[in-house]
C-alpha positions as a Markdown table, in Angstrom:
| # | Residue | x | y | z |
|---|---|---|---|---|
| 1 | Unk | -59.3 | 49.5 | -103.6 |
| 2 | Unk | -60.6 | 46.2 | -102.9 |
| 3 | Unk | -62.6 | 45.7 | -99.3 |
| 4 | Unk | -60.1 | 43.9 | -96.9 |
| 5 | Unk | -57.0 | 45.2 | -98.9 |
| 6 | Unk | -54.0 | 46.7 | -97.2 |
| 7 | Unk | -51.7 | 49.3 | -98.2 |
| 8 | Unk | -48.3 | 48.9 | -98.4 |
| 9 | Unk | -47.1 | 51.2 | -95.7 |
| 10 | Unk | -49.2 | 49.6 | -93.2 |
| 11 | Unk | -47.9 | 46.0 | -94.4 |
| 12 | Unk | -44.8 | 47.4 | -94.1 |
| 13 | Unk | -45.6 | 49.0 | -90.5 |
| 14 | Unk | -46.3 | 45.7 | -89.3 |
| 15 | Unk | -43.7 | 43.9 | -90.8 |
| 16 | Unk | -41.7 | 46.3 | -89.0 |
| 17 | Unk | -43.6 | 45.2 | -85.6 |
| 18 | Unk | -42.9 | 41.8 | -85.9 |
| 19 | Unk | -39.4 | 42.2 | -86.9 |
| 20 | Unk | -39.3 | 44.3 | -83.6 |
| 21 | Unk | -40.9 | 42.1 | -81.7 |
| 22 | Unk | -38.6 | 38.5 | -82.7 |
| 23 | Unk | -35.6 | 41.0 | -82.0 |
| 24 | Unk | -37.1 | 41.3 | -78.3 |
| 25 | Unk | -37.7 | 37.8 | -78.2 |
| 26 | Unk | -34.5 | 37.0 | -79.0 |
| 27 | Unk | -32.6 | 39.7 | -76.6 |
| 28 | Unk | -35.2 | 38.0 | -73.9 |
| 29 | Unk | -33.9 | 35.0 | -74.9 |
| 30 | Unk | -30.2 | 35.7 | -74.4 |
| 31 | Unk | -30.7 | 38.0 | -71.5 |
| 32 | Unk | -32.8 | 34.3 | -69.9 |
| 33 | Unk | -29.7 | 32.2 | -70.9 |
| 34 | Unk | -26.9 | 34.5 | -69.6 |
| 35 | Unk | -29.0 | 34.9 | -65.7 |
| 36 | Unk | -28.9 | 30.6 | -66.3 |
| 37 | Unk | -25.4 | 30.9 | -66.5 |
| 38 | Unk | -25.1 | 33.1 | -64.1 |
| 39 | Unk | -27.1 | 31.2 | -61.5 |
| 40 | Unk | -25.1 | 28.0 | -62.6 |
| 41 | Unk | -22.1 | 30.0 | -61.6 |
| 42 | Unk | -23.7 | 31.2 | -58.3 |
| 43 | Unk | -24.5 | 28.0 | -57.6 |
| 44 | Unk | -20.7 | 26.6 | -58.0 |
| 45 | Unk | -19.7 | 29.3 | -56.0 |
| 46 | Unk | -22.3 | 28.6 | -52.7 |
| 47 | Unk | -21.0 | 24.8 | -53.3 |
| 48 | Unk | -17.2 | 26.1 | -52.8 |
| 49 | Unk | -18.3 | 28.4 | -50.1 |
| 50 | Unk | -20.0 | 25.8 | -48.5 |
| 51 | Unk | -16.9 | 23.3 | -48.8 |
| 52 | Unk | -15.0 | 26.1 | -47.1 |
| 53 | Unk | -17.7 | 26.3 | -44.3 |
| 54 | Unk | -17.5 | 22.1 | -44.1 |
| 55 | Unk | -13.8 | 22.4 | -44.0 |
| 56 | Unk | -13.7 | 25.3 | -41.7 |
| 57 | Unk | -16.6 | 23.9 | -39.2 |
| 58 | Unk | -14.0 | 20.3 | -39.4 |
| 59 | Unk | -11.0 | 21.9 | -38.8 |
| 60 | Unk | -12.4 | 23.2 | -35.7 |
| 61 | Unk | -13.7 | 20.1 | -34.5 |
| 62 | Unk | -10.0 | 18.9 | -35.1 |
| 63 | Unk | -8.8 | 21.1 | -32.5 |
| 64 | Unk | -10.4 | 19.5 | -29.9 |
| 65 | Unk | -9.4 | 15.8 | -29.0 |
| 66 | Unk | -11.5 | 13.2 | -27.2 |
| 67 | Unk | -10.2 | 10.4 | -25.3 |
| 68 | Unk | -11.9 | 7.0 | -26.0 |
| 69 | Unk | -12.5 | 6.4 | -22.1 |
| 70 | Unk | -12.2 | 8.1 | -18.6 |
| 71 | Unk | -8.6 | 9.0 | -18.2 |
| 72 | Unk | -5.6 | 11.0 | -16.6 |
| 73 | Unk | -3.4 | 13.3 | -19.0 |
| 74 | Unk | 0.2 | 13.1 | -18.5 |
| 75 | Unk | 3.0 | 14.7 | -20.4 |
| 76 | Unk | 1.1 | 17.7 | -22.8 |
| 77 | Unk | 3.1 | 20.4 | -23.6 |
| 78 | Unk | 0.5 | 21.8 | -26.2 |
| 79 | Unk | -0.3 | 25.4 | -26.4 |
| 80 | Unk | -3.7 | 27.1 | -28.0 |
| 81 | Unk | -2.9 | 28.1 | -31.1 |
| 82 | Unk | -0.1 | 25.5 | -31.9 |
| 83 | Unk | 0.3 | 23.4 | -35.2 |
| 84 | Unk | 0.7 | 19.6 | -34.7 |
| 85 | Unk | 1.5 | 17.2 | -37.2 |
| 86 | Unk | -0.5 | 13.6 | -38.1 |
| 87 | Unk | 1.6 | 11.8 | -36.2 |
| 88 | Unk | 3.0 | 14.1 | -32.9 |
| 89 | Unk | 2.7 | 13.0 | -29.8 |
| 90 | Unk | 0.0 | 15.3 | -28.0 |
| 91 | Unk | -1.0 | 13.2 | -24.4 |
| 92 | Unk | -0.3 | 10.4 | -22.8 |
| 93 | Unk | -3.9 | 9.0 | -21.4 |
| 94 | Unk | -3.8 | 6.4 | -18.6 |
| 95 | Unk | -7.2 | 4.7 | -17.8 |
| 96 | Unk | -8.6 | 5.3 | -15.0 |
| 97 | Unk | -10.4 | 2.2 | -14.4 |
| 98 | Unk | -7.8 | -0.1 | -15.0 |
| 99 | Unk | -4.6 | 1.4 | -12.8 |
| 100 | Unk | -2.3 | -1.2 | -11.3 |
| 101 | Unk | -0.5 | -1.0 | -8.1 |
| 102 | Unk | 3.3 | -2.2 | -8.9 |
| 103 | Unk | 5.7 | -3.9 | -6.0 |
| 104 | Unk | 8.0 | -6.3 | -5.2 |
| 105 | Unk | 8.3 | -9.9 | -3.1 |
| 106 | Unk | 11.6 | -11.0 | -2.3 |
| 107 | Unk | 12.7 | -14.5 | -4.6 |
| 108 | Unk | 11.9 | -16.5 | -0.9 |
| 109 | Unk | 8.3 | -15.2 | -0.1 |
| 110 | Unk | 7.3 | -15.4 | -3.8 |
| 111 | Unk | 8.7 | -19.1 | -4.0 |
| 112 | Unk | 6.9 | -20.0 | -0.7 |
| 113 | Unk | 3.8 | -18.4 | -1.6 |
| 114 | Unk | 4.0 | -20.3 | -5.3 |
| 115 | Unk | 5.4 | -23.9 | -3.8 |
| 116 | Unk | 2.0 | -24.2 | -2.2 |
| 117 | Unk | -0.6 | -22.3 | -4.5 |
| 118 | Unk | 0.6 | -22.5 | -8.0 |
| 119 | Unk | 0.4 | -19.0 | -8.9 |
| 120 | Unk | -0.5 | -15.3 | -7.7 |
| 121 | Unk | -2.7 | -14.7 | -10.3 |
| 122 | Unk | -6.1 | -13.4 | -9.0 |
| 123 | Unk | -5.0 | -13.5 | -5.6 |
| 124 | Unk | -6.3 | -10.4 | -3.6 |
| 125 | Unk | -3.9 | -7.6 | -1.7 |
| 126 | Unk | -5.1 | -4.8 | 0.7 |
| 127 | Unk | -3.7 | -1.4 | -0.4 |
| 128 | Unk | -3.5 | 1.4 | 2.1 |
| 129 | Unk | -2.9 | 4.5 | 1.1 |
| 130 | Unk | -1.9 | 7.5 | 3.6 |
| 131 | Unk | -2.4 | 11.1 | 2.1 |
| 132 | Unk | -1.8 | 13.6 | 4.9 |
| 133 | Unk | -3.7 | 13.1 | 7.7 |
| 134 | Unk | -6.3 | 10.5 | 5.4 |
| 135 | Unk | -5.7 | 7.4 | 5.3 |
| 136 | Unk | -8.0 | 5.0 | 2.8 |
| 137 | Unk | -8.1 | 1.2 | 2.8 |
| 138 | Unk | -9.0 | -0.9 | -0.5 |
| 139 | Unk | -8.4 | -3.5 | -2.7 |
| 140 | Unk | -6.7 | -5.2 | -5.9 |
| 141 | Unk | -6.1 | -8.0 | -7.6 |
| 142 | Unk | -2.6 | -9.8 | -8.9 |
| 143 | Unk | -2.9 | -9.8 | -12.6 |
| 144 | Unk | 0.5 | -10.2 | -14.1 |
| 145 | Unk | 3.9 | -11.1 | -12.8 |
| 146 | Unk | 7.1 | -9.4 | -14.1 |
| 147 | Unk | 9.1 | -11.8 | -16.3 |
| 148 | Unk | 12.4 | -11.3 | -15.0 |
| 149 | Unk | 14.0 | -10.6 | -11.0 |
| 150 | Unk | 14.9 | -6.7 | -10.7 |
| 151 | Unk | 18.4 | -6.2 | -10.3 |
| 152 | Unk | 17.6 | -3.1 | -8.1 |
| 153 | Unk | 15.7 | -5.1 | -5.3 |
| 154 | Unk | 16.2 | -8.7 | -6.2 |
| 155 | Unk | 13.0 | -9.2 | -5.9 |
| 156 | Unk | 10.1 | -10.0 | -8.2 |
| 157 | Unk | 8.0 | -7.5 | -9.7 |
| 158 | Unk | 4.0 | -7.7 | -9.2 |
| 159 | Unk | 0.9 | -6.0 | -10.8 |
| 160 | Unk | -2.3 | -5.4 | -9.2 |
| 161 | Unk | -5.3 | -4.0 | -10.9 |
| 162 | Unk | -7.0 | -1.6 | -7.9 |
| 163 | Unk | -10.9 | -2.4 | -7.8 |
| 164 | Unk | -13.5 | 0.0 | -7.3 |
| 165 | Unk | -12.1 | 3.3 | -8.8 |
| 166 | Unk | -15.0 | 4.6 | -9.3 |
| 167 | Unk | -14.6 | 5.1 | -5.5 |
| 168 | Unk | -11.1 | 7.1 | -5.2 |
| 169 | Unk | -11.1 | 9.9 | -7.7 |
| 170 | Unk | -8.3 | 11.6 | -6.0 |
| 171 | Unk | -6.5 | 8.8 | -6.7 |
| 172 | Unk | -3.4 | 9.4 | -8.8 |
| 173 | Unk | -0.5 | 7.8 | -10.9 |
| 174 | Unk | 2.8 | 7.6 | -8.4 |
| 175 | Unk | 1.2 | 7.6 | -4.9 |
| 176 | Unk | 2.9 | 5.4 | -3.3 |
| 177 | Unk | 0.8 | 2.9 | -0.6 |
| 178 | Unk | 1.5 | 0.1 | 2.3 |
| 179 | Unk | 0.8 | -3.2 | 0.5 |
| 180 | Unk | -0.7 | -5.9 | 2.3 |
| 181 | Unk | -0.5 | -9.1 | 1.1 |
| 182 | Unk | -2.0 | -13.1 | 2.4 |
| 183 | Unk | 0.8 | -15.0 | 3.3 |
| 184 | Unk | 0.9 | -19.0 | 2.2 |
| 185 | Unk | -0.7 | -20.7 | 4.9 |
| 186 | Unk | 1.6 | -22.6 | 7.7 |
| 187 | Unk | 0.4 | -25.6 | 9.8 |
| 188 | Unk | 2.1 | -26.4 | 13.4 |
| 189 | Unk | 3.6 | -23.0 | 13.9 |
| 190 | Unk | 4.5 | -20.9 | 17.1 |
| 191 | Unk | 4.9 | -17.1 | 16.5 |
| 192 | Unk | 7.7 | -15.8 | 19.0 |
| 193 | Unk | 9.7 | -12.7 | 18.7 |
| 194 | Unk | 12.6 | -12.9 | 16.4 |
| 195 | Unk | 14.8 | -11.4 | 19.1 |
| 196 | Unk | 14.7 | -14.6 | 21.2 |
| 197 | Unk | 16.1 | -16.6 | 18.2 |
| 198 | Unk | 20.0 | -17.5 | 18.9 |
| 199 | Unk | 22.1 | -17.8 | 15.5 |
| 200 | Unk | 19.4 | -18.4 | 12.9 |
| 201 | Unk | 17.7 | -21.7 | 14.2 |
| 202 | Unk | 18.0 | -22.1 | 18.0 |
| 203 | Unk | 15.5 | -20.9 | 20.8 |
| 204 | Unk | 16.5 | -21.8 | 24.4 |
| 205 | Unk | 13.6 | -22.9 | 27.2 |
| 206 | Unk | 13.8 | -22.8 | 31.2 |
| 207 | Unk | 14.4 | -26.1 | 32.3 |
| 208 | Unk | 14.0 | -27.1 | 36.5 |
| 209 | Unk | 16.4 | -29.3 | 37.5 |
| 210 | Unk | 16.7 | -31.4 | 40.9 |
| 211 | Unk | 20.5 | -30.4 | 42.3 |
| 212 | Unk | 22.3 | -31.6 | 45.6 |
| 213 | Unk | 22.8 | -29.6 | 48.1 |
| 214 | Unk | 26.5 | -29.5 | 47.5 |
| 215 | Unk | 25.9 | -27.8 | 44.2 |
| 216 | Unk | 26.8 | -24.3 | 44.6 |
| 217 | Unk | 23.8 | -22.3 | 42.8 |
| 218 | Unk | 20.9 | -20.6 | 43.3 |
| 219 | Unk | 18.0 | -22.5 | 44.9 |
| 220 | Unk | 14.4 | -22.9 | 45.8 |
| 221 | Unk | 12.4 | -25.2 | 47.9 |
| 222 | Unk | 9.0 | -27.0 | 47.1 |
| 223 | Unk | 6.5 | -26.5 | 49.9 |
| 224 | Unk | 7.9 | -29.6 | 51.2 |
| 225 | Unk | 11.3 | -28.3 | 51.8 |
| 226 | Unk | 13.1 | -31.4 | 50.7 |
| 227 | Unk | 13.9 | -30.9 | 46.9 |
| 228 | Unk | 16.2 | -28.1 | 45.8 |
| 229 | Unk | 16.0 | -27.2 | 42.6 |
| 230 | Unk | 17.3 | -25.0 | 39.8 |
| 231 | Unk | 16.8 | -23.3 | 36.0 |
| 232 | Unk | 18.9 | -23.8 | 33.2 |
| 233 | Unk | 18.7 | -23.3 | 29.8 |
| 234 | Unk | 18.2 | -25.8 | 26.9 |
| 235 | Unk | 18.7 | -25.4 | 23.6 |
| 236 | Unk | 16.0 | -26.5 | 21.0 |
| 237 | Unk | 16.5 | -26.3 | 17.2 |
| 238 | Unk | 13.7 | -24.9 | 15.4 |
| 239 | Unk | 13.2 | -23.8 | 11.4 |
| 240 | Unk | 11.8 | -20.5 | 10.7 |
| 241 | Unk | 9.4 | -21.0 | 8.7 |
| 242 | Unk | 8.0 | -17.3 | 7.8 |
| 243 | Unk | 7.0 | -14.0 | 9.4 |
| 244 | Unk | 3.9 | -12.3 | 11.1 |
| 245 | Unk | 4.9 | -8.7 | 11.0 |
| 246 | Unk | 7.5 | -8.2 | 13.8 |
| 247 | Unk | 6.3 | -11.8 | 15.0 |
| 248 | Unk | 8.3 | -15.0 | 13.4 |
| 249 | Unk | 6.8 | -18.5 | 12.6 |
| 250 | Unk | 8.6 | -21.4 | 13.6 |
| 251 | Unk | 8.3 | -24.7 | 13.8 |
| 252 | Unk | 9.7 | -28.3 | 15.1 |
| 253 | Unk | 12.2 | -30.3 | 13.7 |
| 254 | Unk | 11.3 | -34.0 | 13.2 |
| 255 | Unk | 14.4 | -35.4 | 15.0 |
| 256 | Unk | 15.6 | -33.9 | 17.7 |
| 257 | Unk | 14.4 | -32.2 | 20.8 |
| 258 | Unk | 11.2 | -30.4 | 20.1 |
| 259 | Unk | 9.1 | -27.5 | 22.1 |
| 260 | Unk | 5.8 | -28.9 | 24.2 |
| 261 | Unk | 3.2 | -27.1 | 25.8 |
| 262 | Unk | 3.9 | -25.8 | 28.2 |
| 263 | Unk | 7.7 | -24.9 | 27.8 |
| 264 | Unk | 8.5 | -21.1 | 29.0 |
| 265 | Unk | 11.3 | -20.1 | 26.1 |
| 266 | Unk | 14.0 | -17.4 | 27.0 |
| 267 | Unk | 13.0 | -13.8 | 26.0 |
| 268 | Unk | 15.7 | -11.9 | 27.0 |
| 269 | Unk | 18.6 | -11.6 | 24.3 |
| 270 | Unk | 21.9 | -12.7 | 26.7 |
| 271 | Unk | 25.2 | -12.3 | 25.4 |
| 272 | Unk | 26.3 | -15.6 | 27.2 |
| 273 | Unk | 23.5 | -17.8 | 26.6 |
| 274 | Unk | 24.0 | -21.3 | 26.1 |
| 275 | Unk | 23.2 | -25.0 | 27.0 |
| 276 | Unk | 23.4 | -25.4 | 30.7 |
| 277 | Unk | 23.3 | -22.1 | 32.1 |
| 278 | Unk | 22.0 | -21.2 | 34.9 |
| 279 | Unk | 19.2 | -18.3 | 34.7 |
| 280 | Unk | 16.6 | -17.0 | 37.3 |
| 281 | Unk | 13.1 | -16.1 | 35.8 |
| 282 | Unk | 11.9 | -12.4 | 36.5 |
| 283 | Unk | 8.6 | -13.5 | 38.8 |
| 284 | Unk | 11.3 | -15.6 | 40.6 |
| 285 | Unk | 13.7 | -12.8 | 41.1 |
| 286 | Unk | 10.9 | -10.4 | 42.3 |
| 287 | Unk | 10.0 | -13.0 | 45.2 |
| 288 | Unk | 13.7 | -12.9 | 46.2 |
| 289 | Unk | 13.9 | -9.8 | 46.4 |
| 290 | Unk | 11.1 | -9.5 | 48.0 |
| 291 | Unk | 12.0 | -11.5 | 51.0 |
| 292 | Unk | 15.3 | -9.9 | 51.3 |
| 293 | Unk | 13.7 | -6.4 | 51.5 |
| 294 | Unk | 11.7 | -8.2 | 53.7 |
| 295 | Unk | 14.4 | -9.5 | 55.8 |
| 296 | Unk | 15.8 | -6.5 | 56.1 |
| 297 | Unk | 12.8 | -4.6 | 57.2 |
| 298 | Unk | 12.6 | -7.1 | 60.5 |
| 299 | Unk | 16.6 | -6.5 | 60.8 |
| 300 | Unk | 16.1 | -3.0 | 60.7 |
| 301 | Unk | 13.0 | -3.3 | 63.5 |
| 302 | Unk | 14.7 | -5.7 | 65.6 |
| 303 | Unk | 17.7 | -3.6 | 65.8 |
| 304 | Unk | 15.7 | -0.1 | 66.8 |
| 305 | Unk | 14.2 | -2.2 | 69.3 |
| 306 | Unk | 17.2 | -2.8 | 70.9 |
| 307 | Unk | 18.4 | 0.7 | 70.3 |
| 308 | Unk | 15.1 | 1.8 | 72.3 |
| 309 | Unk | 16.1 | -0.6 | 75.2 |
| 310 | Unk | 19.5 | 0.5 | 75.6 |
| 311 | Unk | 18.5 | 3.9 | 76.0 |
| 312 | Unk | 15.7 | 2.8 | 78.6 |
| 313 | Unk | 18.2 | 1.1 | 80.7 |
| 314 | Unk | 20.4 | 4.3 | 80.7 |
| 315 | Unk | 17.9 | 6.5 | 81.9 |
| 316 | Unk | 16.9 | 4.4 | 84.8 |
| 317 | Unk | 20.6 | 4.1 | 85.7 |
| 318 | Unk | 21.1 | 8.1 | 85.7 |
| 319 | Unk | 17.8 | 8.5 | 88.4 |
| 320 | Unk | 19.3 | 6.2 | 90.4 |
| 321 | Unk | 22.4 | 7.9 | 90.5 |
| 322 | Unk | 21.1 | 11.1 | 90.8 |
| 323 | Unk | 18.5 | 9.8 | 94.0 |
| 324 | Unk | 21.6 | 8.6 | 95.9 |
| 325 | Unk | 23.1 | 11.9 | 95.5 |
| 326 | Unk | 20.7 | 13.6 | 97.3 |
| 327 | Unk | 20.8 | 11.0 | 100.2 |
């Protein structure tokens, strides 16, 4: 045998190795490629899973809703646990920085208010609202007016944006509040009671007339004691202009008789009043009476004194009687 020959069995032996050792490859090979197919399908199912958590995680955050500003709810009838579709109804929100105060002017004090203005718009209204025993005061301004006249009331609807909410959280939709609102402006106006108003348009003032002495009424004497004189009414058309709370505005007519400084108007409602009658005021009436209580006081006096007298003069008859007796 040569040097550096091999025998056949050994060639064979390692043929045999090699054969061995490509079958491992291979199997190492298949064994690499099925784990990369299986971590390709692992890694489709962590990307499902995960989908499931996305989906899950927004579900959730779909169960709660957010209003897009500070607001009241009104009208939700949802339960925990309930199924709502896209387009249900859940809420009604109402803003709570832009709540309007609603209420009505008659057709007159809206067209008097808009003859001389122009418009409403922007014009500013105390509020006062009374809740219990609280009572809080604020303010809002006329933003809109109602397009039509409300058949209920007649009147004309107006909307009022409240300012300041910030201030009144206990404020809530349907309270119901005193508005106060700025009258148009009136020029040349006296504010009288309305009770002293005869038949829409007529006031009456006290008016001191001279009378004769032949004249049978009431009369009085200046300091002088020559002029007797008397009060009558006199009627005075006026045109009611507008009202002050329980107070009404008036004012003159151009022609006519007209009220002056100085006139005292009647201001208690009689059933007969009229042009020409005769009245007495109260201060007048008190001095009256006052002298006839008067009078009667020194009546009453001058009559006990000659009660007293009389009984004097009846006493000193019955001792004389009785002294000549006992002579």
């Amino acid at each position: 045998r040569k040097r550096g020959a091999i025998t056949t069995k050994a060639l064979d032996d390692k043929l045999l190795q090699v054969t061995q050792r490509k079958q491992s490859v291979d199997l190492s090979r298949n064994n690499l490629q099925a784990q990369i197919s299986q971590m390709a399908r692992l890694e489709t199912n962590l990307k499902t899973i995960q989908w499931s958590i996305d989906n899950a995680k927004r579900d959730l955050e779909h169960t709660k809703i957010y209003a897009p500003f500070d607001a009241y709810v009104q009208n939700s009838n949802m339960q925990v646990g309930q199924l709502i579709g896209g387009n249900e109804q859940v809420a009604t929100l109402i803003d709570r920085d832009k709540m309007d105060i609603v209420f009505t002017l008659s057709d007159g004090v809206y067209g008097g208010i808009l003859a001389q203005d122009g418009t409403l718009i922007g014009r500013k209204v105390n509020l006062i609202w009374q809740a219990g025993s609280s009572v809080r005061k604020f303010t809002a301004t006329i933003d809109r007016v109602a397009a039509q006249i409300t058949a209920s009331s007649g009147g004309i609807e107006l909307f009022a944006q409240i300012d300041s909410l910030e201030e009144i959280a206990t404020l809530r939709v349907g309270s119901f509040m005193t508005v106060e609102i700025p009258d148009r402006k009136f020029g040349n106006v006296l504010s009288i009671p309305e009770n002293v108003i005869y038949d829409g348009n007529v006031v009456y003032i006290l008016e001191t007339v001279e009378v004769t002495p032949e004249k049978d009424a009431k009369i009085t004497e200046n300091k002088e004691g020559t002029i007797k004189t008397e009060t009558r009414l006199k009627p005075i058309i006026i045109k009611v202009v507008g009202y002050d709370g329980e107070m009404t505005l008036i004012q003159n007519l151009a022609n006519g008789d007209q009220l002056k400084n100085g006139d005292v108007i009647l201001n208690t409602k009689l059933s007969t009043a009229g042009g020409g009658v005769l009245v007495i005021t109260r201060a007048k009436a008190e001095i009256i009476q006052k002298n006839r209580l008067d009078e009667l006081a020194k009546a009453t006096k001058k009559k006990d004194a000659e009660i007293k007298l009389g009984n004097e003069k009846a006493n000193i008859a019955n001792e004389s009687s009785t002294n000549k007796i006992g002579e």
